[in-house]
GUTOR-755445 format. One record per residue (C-alpha): residue number from 1; x, y, z; residue in three letters. Coordinates in nm, 2 decimals. Layout:
BEGIN
+-----+--------+--------+--------+-----+
|   i |      u |      v |      w |  aa |
+-----+--------+--------+--------+-----+
| NUM |      X |      Y |      Z | ALA |
...
+-----+--------+--------+--------+-----+
// end
This chain:
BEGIN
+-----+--------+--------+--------+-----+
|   i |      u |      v |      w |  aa |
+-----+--------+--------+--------+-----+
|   1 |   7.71 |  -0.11 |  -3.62 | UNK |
|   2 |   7.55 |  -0.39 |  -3.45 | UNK |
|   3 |   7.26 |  -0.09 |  -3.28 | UNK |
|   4 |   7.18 |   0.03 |  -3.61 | UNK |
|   5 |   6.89 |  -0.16 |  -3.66 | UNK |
|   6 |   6.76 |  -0.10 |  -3.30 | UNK |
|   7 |   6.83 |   0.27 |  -3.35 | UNK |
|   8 |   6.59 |   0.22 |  -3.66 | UNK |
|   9 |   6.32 |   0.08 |  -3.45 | UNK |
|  10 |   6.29 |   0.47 |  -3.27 | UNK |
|  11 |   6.10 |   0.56 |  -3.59 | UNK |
|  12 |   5.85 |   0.21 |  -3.57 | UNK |
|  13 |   5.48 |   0.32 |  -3.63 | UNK |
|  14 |   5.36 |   0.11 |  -3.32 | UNK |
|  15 |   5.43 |   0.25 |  -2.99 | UNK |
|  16 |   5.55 |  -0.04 |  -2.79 | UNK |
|  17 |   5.79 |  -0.11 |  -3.10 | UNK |
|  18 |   5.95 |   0.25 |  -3.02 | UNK |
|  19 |   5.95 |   0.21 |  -2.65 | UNK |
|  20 |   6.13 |  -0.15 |  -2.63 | UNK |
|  21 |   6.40 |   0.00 |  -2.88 | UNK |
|  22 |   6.45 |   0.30 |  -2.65 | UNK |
|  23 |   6.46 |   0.08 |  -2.29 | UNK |
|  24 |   6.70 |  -0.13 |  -2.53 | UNK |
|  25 |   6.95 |   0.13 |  -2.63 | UNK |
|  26 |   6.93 |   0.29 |  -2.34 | UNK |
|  27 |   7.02 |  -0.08 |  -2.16 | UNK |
|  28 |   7.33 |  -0.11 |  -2.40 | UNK |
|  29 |   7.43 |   0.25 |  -2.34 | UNK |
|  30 |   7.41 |   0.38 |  -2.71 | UNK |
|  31 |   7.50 |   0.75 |  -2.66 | UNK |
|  32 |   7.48 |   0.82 |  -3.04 | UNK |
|  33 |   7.11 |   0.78 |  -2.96 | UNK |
|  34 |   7.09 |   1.00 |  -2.69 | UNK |
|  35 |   7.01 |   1.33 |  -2.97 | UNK |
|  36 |   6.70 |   1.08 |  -3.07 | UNK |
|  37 |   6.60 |   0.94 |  -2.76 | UNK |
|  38 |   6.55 |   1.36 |  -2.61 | UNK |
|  39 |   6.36 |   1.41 |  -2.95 | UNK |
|  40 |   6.12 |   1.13 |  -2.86 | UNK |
|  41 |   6.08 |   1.26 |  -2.50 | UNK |
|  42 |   6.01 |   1.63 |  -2.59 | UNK |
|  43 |   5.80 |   1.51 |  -2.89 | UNK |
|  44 |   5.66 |   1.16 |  -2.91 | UNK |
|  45 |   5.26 |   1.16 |  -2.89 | UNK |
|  46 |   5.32 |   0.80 |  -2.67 | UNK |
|  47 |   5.35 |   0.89 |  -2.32 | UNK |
|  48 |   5.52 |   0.54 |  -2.30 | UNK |
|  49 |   5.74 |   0.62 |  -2.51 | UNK |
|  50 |   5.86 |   0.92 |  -2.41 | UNK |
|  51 |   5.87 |   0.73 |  -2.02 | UNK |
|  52 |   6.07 |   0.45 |  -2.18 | UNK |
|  53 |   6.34 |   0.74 |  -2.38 | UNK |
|  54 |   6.33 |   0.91 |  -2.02 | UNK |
|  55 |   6.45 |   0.56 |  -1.86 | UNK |
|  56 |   6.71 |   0.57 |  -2.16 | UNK |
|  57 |   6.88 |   0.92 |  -2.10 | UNK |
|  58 |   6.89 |   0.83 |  -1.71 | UNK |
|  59 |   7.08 |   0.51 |  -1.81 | UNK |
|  60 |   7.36 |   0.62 |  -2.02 | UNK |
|  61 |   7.30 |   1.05 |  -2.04 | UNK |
|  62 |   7.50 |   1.33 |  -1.88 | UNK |
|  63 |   7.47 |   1.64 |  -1.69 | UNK |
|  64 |   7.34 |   1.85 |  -2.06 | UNK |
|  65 |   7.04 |   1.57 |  -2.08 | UNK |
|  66 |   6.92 |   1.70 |  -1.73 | UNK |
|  67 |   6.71 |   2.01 |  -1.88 | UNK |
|  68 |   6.53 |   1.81 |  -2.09 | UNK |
|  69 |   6.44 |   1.58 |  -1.75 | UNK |
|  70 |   6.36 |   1.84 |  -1.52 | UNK |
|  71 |   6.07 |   1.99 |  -1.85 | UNK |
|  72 |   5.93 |   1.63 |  -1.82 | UNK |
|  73 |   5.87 |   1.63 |  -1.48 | UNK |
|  74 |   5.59 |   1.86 |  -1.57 | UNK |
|  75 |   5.45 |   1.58 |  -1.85 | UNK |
|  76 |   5.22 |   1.44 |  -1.56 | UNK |
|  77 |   5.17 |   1.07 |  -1.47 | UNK |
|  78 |   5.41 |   0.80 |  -1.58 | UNK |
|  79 |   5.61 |   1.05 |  -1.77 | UNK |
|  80 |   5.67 |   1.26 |  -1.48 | UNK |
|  81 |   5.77 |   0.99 |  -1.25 | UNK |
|  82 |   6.05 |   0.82 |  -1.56 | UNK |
|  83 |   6.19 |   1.15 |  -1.53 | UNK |
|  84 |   6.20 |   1.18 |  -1.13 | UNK |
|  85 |   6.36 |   0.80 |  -1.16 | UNK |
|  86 |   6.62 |   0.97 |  -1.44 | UNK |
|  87 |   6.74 |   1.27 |  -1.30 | UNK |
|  88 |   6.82 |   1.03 |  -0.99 | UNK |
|  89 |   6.97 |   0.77 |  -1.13 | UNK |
|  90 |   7.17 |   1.11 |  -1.33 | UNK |
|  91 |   7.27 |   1.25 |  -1.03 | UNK |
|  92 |   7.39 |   0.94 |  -0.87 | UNK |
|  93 |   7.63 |   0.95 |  -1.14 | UNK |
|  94 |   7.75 |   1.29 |  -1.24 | UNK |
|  95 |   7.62 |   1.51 |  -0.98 | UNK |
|  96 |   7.29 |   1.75 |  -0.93 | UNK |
|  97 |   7.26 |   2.10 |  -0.98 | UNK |
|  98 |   7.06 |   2.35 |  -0.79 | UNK |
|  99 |   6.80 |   2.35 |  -1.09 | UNK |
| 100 |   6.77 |   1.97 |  -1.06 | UNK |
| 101 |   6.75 |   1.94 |  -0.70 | UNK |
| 102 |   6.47 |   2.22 |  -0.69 | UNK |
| 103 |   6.28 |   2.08 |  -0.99 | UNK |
| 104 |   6.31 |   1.76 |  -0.75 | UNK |
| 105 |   6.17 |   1.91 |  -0.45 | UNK |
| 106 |   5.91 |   2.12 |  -0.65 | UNK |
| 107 |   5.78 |   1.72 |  -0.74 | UNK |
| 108 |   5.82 |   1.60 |  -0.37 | UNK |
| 109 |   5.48 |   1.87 |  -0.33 | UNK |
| 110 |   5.28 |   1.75 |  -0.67 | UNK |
| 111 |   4.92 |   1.71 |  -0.58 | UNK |
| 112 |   5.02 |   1.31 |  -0.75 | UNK |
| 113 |   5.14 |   1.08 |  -0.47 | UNK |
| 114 |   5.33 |   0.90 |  -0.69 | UNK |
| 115 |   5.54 |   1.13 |  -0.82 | UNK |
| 116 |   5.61 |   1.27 |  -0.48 | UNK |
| 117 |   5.74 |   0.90 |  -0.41 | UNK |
| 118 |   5.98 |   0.90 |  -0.72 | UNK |
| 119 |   6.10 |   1.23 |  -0.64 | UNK |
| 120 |   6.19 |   1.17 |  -0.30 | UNK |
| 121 |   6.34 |   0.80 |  -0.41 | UNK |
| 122 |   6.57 |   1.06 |  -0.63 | UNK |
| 123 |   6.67 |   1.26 |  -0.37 | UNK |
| 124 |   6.74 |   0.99 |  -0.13 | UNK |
| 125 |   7.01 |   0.85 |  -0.41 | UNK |
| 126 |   6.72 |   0.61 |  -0.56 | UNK |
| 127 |   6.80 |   0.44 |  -0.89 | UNK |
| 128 |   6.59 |   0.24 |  -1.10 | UNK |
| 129 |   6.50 |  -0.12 |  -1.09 | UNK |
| 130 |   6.73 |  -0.27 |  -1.29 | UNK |
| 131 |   6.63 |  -0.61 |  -1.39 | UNK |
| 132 |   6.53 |  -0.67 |  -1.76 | UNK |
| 133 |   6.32 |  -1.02 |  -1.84 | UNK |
| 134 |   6.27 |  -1.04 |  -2.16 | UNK |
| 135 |   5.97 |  -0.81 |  -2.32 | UNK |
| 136 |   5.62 |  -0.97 |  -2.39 | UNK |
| 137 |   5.32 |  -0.81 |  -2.52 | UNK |
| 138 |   5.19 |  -0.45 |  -2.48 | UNK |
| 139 |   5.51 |  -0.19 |  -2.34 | UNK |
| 140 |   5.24 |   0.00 |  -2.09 | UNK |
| 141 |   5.29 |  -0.23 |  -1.81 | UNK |
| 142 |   5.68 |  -0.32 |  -1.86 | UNK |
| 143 |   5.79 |   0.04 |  -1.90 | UNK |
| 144 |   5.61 |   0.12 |  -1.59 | UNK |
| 145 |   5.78 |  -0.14 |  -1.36 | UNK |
| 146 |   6.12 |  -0.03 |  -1.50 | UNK |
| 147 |   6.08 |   0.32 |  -1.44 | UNK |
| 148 |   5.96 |   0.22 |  -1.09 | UNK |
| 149 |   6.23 |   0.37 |  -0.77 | UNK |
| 150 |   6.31 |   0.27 |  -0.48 | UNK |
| 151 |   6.52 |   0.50 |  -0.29 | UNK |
| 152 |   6.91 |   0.35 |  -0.15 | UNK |
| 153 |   6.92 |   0.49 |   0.23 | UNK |
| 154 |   6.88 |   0.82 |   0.43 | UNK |
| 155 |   6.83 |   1.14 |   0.26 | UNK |
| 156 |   7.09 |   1.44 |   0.29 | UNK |
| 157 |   6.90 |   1.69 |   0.37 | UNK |
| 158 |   7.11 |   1.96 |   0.48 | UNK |
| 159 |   7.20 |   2.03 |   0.16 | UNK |
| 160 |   6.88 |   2.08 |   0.00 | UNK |
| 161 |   6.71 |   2.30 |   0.27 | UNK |
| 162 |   6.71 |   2.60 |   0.02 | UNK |
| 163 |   6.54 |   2.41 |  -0.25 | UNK |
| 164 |   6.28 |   2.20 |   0.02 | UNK |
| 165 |   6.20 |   2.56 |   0.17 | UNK |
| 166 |   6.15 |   2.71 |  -0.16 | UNK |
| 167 |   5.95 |   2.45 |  -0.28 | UNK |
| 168 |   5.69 |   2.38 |   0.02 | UNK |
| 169 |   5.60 |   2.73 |   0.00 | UNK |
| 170 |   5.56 |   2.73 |  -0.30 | UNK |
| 171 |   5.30 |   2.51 |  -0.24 | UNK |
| 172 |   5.15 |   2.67 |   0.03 | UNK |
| 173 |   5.06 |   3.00 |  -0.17 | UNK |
| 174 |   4.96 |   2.81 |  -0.49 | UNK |
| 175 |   4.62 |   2.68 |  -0.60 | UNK |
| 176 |   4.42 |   2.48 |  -0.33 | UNK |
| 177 |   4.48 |   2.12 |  -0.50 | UNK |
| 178 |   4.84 |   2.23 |  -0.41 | UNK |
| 179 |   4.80 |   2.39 |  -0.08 | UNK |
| 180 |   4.64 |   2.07 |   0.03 | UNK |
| 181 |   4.94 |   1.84 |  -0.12 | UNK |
| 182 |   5.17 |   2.03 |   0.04 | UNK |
| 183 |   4.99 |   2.04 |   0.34 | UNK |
| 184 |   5.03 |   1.64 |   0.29 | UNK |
| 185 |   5.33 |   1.64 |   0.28 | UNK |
| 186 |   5.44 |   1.84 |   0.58 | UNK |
| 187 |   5.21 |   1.64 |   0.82 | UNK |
| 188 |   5.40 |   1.37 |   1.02 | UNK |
| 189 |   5.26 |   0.99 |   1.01 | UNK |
| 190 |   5.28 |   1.03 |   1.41 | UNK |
| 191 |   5.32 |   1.29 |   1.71 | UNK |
| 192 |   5.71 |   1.19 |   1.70 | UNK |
| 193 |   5.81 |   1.48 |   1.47 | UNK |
| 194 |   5.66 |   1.86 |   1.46 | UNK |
| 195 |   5.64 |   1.83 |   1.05 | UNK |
| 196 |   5.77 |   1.62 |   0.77 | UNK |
| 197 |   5.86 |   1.59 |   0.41 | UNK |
| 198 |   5.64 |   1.29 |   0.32 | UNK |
| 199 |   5.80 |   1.00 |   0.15 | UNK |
| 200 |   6.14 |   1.18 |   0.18 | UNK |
| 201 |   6.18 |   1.12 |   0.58 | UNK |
| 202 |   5.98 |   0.85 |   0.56 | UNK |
| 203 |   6.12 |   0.65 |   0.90 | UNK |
| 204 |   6.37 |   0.93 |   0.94 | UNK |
| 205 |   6.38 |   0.85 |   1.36 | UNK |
| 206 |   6.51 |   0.48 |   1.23 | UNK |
| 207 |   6.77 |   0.62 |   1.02 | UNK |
| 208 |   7.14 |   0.60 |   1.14 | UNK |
| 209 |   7.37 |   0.85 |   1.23 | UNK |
| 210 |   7.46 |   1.11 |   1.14 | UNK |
| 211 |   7.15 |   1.10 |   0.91 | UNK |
| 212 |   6.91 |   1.09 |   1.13 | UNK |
| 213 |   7.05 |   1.40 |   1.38 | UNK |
| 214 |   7.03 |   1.60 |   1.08 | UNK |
| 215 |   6.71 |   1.52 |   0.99 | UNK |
| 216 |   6.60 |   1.59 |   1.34 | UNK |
| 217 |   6.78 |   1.99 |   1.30 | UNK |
| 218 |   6.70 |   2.04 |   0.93 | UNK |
| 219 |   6.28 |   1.97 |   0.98 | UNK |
| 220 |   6.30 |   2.17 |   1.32 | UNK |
| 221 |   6.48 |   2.44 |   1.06 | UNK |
| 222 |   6.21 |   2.40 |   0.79 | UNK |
| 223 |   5.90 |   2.45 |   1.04 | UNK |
| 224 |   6.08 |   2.75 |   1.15 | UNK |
| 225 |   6.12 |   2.85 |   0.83 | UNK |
| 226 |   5.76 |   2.79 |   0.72 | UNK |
| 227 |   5.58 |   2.95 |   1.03 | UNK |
| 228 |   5.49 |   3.26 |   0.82 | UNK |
| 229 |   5.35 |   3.04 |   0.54 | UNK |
| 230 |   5.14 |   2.81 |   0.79 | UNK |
| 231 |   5.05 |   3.12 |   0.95 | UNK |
| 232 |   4.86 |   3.24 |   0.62 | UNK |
| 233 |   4.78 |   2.93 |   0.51 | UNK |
| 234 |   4.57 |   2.95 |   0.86 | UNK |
| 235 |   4.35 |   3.18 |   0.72 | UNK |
| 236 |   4.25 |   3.06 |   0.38 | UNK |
| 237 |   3.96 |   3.05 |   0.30 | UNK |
| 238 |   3.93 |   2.71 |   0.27 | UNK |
| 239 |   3.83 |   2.56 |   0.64 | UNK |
| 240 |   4.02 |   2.23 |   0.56 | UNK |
| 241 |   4.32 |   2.42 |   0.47 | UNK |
| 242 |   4.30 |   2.63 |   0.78 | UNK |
| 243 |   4.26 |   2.31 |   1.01 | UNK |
| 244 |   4.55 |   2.09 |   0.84 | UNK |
| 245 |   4.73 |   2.40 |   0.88 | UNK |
| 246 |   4.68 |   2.45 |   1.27 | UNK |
| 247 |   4.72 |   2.09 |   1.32 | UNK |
| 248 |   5.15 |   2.20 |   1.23 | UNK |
| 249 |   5.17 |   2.52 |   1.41 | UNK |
| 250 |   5.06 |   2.39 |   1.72 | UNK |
| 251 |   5.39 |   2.22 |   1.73 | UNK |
| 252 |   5.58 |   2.53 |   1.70 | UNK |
| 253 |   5.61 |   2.82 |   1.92 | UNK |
| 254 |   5.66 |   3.22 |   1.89 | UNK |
| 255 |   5.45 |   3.34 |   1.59 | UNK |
| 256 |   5.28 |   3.01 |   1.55 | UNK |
| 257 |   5.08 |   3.08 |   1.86 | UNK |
| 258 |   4.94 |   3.37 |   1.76 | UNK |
| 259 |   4.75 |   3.17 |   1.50 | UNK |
| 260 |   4.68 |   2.89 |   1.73 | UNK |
| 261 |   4.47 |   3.15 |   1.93 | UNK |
| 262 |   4.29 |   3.29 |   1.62 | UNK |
| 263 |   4.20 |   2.93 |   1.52 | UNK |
| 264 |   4.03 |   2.90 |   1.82 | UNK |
| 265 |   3.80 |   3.12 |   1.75 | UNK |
| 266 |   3.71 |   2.98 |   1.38 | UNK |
| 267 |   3.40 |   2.96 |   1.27 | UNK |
| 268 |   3.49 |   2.60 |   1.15 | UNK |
| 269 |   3.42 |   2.40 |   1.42 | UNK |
| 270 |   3.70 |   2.08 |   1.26 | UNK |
| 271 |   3.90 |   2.38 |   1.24 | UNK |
| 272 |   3.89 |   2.44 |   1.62 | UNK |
| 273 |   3.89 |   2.08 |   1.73 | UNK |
| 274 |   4.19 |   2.01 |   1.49 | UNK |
| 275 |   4.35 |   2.31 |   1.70 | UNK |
| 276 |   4.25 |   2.19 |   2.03 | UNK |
| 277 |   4.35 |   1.83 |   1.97 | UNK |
| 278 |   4.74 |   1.97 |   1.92 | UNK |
| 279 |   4.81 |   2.18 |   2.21 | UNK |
| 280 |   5.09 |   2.06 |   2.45 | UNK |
| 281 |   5.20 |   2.11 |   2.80 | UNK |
| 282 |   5.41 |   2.45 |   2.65 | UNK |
| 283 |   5.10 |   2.64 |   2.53 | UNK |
| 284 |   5.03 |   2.66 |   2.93 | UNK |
| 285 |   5.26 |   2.94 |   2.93 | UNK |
| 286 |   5.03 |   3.13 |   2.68 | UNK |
| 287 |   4.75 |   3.30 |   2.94 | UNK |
| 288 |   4.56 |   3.42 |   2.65 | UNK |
| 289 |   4.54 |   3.10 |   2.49 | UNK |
| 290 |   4.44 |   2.91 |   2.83 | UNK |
| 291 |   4.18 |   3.14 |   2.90 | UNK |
| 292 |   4.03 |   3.08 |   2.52 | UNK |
| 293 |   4.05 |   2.72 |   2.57 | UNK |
| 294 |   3.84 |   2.76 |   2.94 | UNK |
| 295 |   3.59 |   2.96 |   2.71 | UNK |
| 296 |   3.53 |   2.68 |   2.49 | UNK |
| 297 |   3.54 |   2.36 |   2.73 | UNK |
| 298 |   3.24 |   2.60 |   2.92 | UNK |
| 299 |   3.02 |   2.73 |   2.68 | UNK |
| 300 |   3.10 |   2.64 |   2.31 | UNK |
| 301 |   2.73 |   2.52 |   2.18 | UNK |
| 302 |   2.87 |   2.18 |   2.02 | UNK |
| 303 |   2.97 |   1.93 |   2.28 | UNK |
| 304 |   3.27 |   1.75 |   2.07 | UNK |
| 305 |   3.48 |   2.08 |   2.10 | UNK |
| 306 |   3.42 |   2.11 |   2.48 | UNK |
| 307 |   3.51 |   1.77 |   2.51 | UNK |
| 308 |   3.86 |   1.86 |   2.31 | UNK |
| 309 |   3.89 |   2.18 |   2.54 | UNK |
| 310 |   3.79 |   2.00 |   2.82 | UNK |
| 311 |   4.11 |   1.73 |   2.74 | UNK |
| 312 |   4.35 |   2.05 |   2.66 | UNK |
| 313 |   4.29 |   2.20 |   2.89 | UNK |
| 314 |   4.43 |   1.85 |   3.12 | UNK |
| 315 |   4.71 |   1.80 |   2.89 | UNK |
| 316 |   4.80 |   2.21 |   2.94 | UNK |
| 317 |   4.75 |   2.13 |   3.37 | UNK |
| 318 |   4.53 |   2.46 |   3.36 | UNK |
| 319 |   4.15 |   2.52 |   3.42 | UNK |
| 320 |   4.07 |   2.35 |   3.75 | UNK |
| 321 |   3.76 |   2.58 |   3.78 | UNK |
| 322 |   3.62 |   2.60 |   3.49 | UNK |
| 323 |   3.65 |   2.18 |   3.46 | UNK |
| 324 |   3.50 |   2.18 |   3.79 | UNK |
| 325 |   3.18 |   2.34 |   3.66 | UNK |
| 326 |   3.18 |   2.12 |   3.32 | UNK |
| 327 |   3.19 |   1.80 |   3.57 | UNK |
| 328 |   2.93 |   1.96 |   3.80 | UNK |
| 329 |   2.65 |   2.05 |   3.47 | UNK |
| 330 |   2.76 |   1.97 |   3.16 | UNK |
| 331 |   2.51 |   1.76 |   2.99 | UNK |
| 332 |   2.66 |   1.54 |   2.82 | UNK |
| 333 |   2.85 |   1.24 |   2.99 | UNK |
| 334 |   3.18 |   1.20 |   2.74 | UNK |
| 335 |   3.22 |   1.59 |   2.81 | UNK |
| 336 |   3.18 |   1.53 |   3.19 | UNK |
| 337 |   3.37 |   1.24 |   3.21 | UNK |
| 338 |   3.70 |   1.40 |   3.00 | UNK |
| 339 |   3.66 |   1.67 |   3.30 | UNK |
| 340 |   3.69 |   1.42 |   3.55 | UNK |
| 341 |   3.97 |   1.27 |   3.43 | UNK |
| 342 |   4.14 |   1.62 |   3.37 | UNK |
| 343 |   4.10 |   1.68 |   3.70 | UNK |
| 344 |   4.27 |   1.35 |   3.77 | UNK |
| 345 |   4.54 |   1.47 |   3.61 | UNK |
| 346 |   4.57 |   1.83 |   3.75 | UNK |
| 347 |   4.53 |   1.68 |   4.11 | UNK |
| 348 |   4.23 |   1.89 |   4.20 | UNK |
| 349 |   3.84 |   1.93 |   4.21 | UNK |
| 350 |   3.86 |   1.65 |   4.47 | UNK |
| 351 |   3.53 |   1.81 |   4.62 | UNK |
| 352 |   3.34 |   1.79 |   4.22 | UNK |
| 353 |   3.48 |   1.46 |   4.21 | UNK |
| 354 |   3.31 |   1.30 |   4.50 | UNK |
| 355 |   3.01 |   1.41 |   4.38 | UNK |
| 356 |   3.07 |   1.30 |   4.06 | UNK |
| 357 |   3.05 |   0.91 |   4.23 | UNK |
| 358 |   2.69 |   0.98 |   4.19 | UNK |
| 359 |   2.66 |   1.07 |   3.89 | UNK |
| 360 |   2.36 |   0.89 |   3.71 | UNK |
| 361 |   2.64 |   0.80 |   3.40 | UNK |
| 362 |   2.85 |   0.46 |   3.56 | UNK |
| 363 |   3.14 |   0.59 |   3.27 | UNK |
| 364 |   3.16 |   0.95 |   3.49 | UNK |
| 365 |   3.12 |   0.78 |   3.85 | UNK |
| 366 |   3.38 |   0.55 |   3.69 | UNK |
| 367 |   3.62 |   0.85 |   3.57 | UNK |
| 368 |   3.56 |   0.96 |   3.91 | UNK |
| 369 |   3.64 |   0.75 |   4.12 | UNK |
| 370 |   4.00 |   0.66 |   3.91 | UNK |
| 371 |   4.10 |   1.03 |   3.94 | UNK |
| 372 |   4.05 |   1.03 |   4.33 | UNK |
| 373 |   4.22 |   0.70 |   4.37 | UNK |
| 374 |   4.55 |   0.92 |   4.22 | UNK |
+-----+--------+--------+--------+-----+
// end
């Protein structure tokens, strides 16, 4: 038929040749190519071809083309993310299994931000871009912009708790390039949310309802679910990986404490400040934890984590004593002045704070003499 001689380009010696024939097929929906177009993305040496036979399959294949996807998401770079755009641009159309949706969320953790993006564009219902100028010159940088995502609205996420759960630990007891992706991942952009799943709730506290409700229970489910992981990823070896992971389960309560406390004590002093710097008002209730807190804001040796304790300890409204000696001695003004206004907030020390006003450092007296005008 008409497609014959463009099904005869698939065999072309030059690589951009190959990989405009396949986008072409794959644009006129040829499924008697589909056989060759899986053969050229399990076995073509061009990695833009095999992106370019990926874009293809996601155009015009079915639910039996998906294995062959989910292997390429393993390829690595542009590969990887023509399958991520595929499989959702598949399962837009015919449905996605629970091998796809976890091969998915196993990509939302890769260590390669931009396959994270694609797979979370996939999840979210993303489909390709799906203008076609005409082709000029080299196929590198025209197979790349088709195989680009963007994902089409809020992400269901209640139905792929299983596979997110499964996939993030995953992560969290692999290798340390992918304990630290994943780690990525789950960290919020901002204190509004207790963890996240990167580009996939990306502006999830925007979203409309019922999607954004849900997002709200399901990531409340996943930290719970995680705690053990963040737990143990706590104490790896790693000190980064211990602090990243503190920075989460200070948001979280029960089990989660218990490793708050032990981080306190690391031998890592960003470990300890990244602790410090997440406690909230609830941790007052943990007496063990308070009095570890008072221990540092009074006699740790390095004066950034007093100054953290000294400003936990006014977030956690505990300590009035021990920030009343930091005021009275504590040589170095940003550590005295947090205690002054930490004792602004608690309402007490009134007696330290008066004699603060003399304090030879005009950012203490000035600390000062704001908390007792409170």
């Amino acid at each position: 038929g008409a497609l014959e001689p463009l099904r005869a380009l698939l065999a072309e010696g030059d690589p951009s040749v190959r990989a405009y024939a396949a986008l072409g097929l794959g644009r006129a929906l040829d499924r008697r190519s589909l056989p060759r177009l899986e053969g050229l993305l399990r076995e073509d040496r061009s990695p833009v071809v095999q992106a370019a036979a990926a874009y293809a399959l996601g155009q015009m294949g079915t639910a039996a083309q998906a294995p062959r996807l989910v292997l390429a998401l393993r390829s690595g770079g542009l590969v990887s993310r023509a399958a991520a755009g595929a499989l959702g641009r598949l399962g837009a159309r015919e449905g996605r299994d629970s091998a796809t949706s976890g091969a998915l969320a196993r990509a939302l953790f890769d260590p390669d931000p931009e396959l994270r993006e694609a797979a979370a564009s996939a999840l979210r219902g993303g489909v390709e871009a799906d203008s076609f100028p005409m082709p000029t010159g080299d196929a590198l940088a025209y197979v790349t912009a088709r195989v680009g995502v963007e994902g089409s609205g809020p992400a269901a996420l209640a139905p792929l708790r299983e596979a997110l759960v499964a996939a993030a630990r995953e992560g969290l007891h692999g290798p340390l390039e992918r304990v630290l992706a994943a780690l990525d991942v789950l960290t919020p952009p901002s204190a509004d949310a207790p963890i996240a799943l990167g580009p996939l709730t990306r502006g999830h506290l925007a979203w409309d309802e019922p999607f954004a409700a849900e997002a709200a229970r399901e990531l409340a489910a996943l930290g719970e679910a995680l705690t053990p992981d963040l737990v143990r990823a706590s104490e790896h070896v790693e000190p980064a990986v211990r602090a990243r992971a503190g920075a989460l389960l200070v948001h979280f309560d029960g089990p989660a404490t218990a490793g708050v406390r032990r981080l306190l004590t690391d031998d890592a002093e960003q470990v300890v400040r990244q602790a410090l710097e997440g406690l909230r008002a609830s941790h007052a209730e943990d007496p063990a934890l308070v009095q570890a807190v008072a221990g540092l804001a009074a006699d740790h040796p390095r004066w950034s984590v007093r100054l953290r304790a000294v400003e936990a300890l006014g977030r956690l409204g505990r300590g009035a004593e021990v920030l009343v000696g930091v005021l009275d001695a504590d040589p170095y003004a940003f550590v005295r002045e947090a205690a002054a206004r930490a004792l602004g907030e608690l309402g007490q020390g009134r007696e330290a704070l008066e004699r603060a006003s003399a304090d030879p450092e005009p950012r203490v007296r000035e600390a000062a003499a704001a908390a007792l005008r409170r």
